[in-house]
C-alpha positions in Angstrom: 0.0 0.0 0.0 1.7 3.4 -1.0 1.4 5.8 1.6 2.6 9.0 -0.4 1.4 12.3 -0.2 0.2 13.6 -3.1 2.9 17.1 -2.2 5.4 14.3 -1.7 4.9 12.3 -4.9 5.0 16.1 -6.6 8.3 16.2 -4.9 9.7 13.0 -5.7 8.5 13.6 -9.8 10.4 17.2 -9.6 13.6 15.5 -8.3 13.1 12.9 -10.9 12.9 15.2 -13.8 15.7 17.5 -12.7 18.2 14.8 -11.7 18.2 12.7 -14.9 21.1 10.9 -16.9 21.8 13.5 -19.5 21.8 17.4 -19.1 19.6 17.5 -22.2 16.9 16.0 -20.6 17.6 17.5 -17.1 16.9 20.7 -19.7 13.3 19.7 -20.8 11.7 17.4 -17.8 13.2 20.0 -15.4 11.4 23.2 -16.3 8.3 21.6 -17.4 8.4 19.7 -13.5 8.4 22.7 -12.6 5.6 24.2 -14.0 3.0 22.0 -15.2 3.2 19.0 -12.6 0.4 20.1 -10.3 -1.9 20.8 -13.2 -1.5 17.2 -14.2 -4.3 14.9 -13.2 -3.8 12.1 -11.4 -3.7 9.6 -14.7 -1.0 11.8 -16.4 1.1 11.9 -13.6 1.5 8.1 -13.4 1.8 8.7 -17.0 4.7 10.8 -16.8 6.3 8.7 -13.8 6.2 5.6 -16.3 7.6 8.6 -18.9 10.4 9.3 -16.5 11.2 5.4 -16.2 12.9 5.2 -19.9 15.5 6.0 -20.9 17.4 9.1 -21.2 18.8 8.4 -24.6 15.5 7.0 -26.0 14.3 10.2 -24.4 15.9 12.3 -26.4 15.3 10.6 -29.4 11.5 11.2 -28.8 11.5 14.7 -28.1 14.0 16.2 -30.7 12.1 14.2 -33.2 14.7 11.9 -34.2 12.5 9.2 -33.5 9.2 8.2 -32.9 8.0 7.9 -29.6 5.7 4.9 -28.3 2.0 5.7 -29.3 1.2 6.0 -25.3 3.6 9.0 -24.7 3.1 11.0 -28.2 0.5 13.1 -26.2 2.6 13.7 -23.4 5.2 14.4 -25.6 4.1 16.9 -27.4 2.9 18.8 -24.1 6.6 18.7 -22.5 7.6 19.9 -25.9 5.3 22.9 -26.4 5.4 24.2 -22.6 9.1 24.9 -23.0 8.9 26.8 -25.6 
């Protein structure tokens, strides 16, 4: 049973996003962590934990377009993408 506080989970996502394997993506999870987290509903934030759970190179590869993501992120994607700009 997972005890977390929402605030704490928040938290924990922020961390996540900031401290990440590559400074690129450090560069875009950061800021948007930041910003958008608490408007996420509770569906998009497990979302973007299981987001946060791949890896940084494949990561990249999704958001500078290089490749195409998995049909279950594209959405979230494209959010992260457009609020840092």
């Amino acid at each position: 049973m997972n005890t977390e506080t929402a605030e704490i989970r928040l938290k924990r996502l922020k961390m996540r996003s900031w401290r990440r394997g590559t400074k690129e993506m450090d560069l875009i999870l950061g800021p948007f962590s930041d910003t958008r987290l608490t408007a996420l509903a509770s569906d998009a934030l497990d979302l973007y934990e299981r987001l946060l759970d791949e890896n940084d190179q494949d990561l990249y590869l999704w958001f500078s377009g290089q490749a195409a993501s998995p049909p279950q992120y594209t959405d979230l994607i494209s959010v992260i993408g457009t609020a840092n700009h």
